[in-house]
C-alpha positions, 0 to 999 in steps of 0.5 A: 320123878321130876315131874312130879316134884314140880306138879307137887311143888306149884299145889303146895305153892298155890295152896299156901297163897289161897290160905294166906288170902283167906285169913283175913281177919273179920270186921265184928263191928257192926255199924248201925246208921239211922236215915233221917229225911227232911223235906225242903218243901212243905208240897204234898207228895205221893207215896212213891215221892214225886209232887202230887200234880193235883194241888197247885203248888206243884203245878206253879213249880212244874209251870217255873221249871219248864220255862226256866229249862234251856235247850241243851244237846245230848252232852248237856252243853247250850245248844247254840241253834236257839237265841236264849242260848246266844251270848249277846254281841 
């Protein structure tokens, strides 16, 4: 009998505690948000919104881009094998 006043006891328990967790009252706001995109650069794109390499202006900002990079490691810091990474002393 005791046992089964205990099994009872812990349902009625863990019932009530599932209950409370569930009246939680709902959000009946619903928020709209519009997106507004602007371009920086007036550069053709593709449809997918990378540069379109067949006009020159993004090859003369592809060409800016990859002389301005500078050796980096893995973790994103200087790499200080190669000399435009070296502090001058």
């Amino acid at each position: 009998m005791k046992k089964f006043i205990l099994v009872a006891s812990l349902l009625v328990a863990f019932a009530g505690s599932g209950i409370a967790q569930t009246d939680k009252p709902k959000d009946t706001k619903k928020t709209t948000t519009t997106s507004t995109t602007t371009k920086t650069s007036t550069a053709p794109t593709k449809k997918d919104g990378t540069a379109d390499m067949r006009y020159k202006v993004n090859k003369d900002s592809a060409k800016k881009a990859q002389t301005a990079t500078v050796h980096t490691k893995k973790d994103g810091t200087a790499d200080k094998r190669y000399k435009e990474n070296k502090k001058p002393s």
